[in-house]
C-alpha positions as CSV (number, residue, x, y, z in Angstrom):
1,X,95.3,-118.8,109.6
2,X,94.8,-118.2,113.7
3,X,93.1,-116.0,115.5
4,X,90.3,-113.4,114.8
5,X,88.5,-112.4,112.0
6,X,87.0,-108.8,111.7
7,X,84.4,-108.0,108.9
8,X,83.9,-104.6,107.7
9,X,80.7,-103.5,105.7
10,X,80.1,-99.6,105.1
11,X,79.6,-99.8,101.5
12,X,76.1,-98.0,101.9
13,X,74.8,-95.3,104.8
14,X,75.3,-97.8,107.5
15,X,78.4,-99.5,109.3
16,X,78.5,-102.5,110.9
17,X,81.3,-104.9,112.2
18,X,81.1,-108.2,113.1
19,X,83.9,-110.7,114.7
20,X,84.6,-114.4,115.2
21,X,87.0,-115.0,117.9
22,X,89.5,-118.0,117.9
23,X,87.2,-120.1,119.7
24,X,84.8,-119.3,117.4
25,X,82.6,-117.0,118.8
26,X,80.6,-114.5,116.7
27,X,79.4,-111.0,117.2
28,X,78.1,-107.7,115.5
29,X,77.1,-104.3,116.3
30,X,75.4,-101.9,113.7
31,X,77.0,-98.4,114.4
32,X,74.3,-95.4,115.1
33,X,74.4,-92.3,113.6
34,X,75.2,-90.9,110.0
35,X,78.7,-91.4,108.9
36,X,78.7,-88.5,106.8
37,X,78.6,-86.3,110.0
38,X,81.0,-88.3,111.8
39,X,83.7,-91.6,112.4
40,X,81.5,-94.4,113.3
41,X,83.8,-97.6,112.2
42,X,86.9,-97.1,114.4
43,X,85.0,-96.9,117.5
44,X,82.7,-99.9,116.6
45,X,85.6,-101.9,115.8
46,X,86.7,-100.8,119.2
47,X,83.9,-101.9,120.7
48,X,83.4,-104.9,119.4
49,X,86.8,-106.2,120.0
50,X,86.7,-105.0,123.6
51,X,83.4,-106.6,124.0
52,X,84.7,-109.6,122.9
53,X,88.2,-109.5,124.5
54,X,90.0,-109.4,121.6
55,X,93.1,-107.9,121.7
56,X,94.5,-106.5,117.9
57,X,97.1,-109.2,118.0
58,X,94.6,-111.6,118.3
59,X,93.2,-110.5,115.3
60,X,94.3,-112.7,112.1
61,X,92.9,-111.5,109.0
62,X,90.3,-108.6,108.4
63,X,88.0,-108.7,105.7
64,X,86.3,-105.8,103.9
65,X,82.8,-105.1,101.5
66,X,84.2,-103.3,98.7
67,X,81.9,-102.2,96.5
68,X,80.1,-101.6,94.6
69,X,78.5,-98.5,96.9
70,X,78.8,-95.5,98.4
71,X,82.0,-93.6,97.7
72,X,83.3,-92.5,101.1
73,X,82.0,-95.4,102.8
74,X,84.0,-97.8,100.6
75,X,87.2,-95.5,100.8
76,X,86.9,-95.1,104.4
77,X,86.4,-99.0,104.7
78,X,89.1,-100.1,102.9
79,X,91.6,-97.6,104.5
80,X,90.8,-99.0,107.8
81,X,91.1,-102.5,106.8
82,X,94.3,-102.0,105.2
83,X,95.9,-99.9,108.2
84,X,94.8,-103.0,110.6
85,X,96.3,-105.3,108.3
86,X,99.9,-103.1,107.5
87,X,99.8,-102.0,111.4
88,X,99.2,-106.1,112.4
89,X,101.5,-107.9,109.0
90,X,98.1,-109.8,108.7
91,X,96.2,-110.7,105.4
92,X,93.2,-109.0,104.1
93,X,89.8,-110.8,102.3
94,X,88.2,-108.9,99.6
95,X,84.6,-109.7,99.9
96,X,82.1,-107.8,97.2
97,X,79.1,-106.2,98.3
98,X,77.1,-107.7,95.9
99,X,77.7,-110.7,97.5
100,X,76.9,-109.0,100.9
101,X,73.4,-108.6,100.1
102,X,72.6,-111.9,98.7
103,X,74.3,-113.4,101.4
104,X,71.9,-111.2,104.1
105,X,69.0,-112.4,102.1
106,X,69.3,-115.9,101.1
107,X,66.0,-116.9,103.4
108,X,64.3,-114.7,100.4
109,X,65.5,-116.4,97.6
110,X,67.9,-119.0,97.7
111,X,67.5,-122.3,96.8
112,X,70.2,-124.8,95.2
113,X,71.2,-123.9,91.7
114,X,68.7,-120.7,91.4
115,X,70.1,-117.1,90.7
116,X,69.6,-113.7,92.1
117,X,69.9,-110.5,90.2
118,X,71.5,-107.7,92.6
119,X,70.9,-104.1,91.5
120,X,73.9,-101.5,92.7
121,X,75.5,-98.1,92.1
122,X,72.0,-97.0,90.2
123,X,72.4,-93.8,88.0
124,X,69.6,-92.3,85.8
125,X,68.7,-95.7,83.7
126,X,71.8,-97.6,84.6
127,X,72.6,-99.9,87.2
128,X,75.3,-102.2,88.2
129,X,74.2,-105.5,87.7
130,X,75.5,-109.0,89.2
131,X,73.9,-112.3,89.3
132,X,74.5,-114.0,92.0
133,X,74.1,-118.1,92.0
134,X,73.5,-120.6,94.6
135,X,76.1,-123.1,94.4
136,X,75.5,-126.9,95.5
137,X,78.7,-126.7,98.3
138,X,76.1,-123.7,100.0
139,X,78.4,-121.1,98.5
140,X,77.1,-118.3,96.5
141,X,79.1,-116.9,93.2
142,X,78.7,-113.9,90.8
143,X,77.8,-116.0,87.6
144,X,77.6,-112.6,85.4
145,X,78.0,-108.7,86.4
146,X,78.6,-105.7,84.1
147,X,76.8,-102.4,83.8
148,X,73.8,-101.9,81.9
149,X,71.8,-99.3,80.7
150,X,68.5,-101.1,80.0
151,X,66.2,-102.5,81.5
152,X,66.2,-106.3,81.3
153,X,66.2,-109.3,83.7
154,X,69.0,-111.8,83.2
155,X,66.1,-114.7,82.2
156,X,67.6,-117.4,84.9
157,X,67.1,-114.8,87.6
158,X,64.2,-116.1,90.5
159,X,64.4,-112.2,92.4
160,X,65.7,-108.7,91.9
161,X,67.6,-107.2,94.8
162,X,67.3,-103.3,94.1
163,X,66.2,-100.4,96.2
164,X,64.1,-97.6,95.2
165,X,67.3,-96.1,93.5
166,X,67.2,-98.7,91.0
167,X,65.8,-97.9,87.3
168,X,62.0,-97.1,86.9
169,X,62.1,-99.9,84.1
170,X,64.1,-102.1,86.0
171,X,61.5,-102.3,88.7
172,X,58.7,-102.6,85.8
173,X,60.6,-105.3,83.9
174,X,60.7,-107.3,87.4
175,X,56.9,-107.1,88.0
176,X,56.0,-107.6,84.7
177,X,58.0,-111.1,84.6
178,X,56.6,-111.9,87.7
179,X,60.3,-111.3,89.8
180,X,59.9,-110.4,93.3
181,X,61.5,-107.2,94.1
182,X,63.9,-107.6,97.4
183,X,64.8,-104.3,99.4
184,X,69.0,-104.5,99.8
185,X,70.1,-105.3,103.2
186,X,74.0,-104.9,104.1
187,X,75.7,-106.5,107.1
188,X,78.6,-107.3,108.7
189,X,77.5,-111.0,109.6
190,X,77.2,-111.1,106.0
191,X,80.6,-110.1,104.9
192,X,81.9,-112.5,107.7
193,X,79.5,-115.8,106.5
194,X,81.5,-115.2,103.0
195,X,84.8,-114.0,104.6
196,X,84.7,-117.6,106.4
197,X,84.4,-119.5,103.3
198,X,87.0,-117.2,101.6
199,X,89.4,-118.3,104.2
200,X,88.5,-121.7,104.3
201,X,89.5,-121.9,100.1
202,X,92.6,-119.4,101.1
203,X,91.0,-116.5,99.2
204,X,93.0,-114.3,101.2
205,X,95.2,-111.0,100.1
206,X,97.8,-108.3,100.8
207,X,96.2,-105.7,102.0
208,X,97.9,-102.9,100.2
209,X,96.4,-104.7,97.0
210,X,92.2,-104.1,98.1
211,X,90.8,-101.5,95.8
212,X,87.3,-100.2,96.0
213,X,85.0,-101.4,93.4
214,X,83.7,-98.4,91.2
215,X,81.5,-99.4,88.3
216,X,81.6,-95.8,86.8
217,X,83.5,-92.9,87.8
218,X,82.1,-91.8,91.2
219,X,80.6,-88.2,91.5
220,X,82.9,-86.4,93.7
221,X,85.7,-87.3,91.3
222,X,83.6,-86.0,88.5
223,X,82.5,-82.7,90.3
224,X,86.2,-82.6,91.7
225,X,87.7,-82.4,88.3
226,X,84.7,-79.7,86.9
227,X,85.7,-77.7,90.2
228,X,89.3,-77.6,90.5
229,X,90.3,-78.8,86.2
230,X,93.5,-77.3,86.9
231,X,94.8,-79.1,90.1
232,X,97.1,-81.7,89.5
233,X,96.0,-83.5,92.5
234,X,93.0,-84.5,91.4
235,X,91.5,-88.0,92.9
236,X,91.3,-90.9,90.4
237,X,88.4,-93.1,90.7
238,X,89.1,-96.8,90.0
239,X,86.6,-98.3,87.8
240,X,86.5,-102.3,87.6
């Protein structure tokens, strides 16, 4: 693949893009505001590709954080990314957000061969849990992820990425083992760093095929269907 590469990440309360030109130049701008209140992607993508004199048929693949997170930031995310890609007949990279944040934060924990324990989608006493290992190419791979509803440490773990949203327990379980606690960071430099390896092993997609990753059932299709349980038009959330 030529050309461009936009990243995407929104999969929490904040939006960011990031770009790497042709020649290889690489930039990113953190949107301001609260995307609940208004659309904050479009014009950063806007920006950012004006900034960097990128017109969209420079543009060669876009890749997208999807998930686990926030449910209108994902869904808004991946609809952008795939009308670029329809609108451009250019590829799409599915990058996971779990991913994302160990990628924003190896400084804090990485070293080759040690694992990471990443902490999303937290409800009541559950979490969605991925370890994330340090691979001996520099890579970084989920080794292990599933949803659990207790709170123990995968043992090979060296740090627990989890905000203040994370389990009681969770956070307990990590002190009393002795596992430094890590405050999540998302970013678009992130999601490009992984999109660029992605690419380089052709981890590439069609873009009509990204779907958000949901561990659970998000809430606004849950308080949708207790709302409206007659509506046949009722959203679906995709769990996987």
């Amino acid at each position: 693949m030529t050309g461009a590469l936009l990243a995407i990440e929104s999969s929490q309360r904040t939006v960011s893009v990031a770009l790497r030109t042709g020649s290889g130049a690489r930039s990113d701008i953190l949107a301001e505001g609260d995307p609940r209140e208004r659309d904050l992607l479009l014009p950063a993508i806007d920006r950012i590709c004006r900034d960097a004199a990128v017109a969209p048929r420079d543009i060669g693949a876009v890749a997208v954080s999807t998930g686990p997170g926030g449910f209108t930031g994902l869904r808004v995310a991946v609809a952008a990314a795939k009308g670029l890609c329809e609108s451009l007949g250019i590829p799409a990279i599915d990058v996971r957000s779990c991913l994302v944040a160990a990628e924003a934060l190896r400084a804090q924990w990485n070293t080759r061969g040690s694992c990471v324990a990443v902490a999303l989608a937290s409800k009541g006493s559950g979490c969605w849990m991925s370890v994330v290992r340090a691979e001996s190419d520099d890579s970084i791979t989920v080794a292990e992820e599933g949803w659990r509803d207790d709170a123990q440490l995968p043992p090979q773990v060296c740090a627990l990425i989890a905000d203040v949203h994370a389990p009681p327990r969770l956070h307990s379980a990590a002190h009393a083992a002795g596992v430094a606690v890590i405050e999540p960071a998302f970013s678009a430099r992130a999601c490009l760093a992984l999109a660029e390896r992605q690419l380089r092993a052709g981890d590439l997609c069609d873009a009509m095929s990204l779907r958000v990753r949901y561990p659970r059932e998000p809430e606004a299709v849950l308080n949708w269907r207790a709302r409206y349980p007659s509506r046949p038009d009722a959203p679906t959330g995709e769990v996987r």
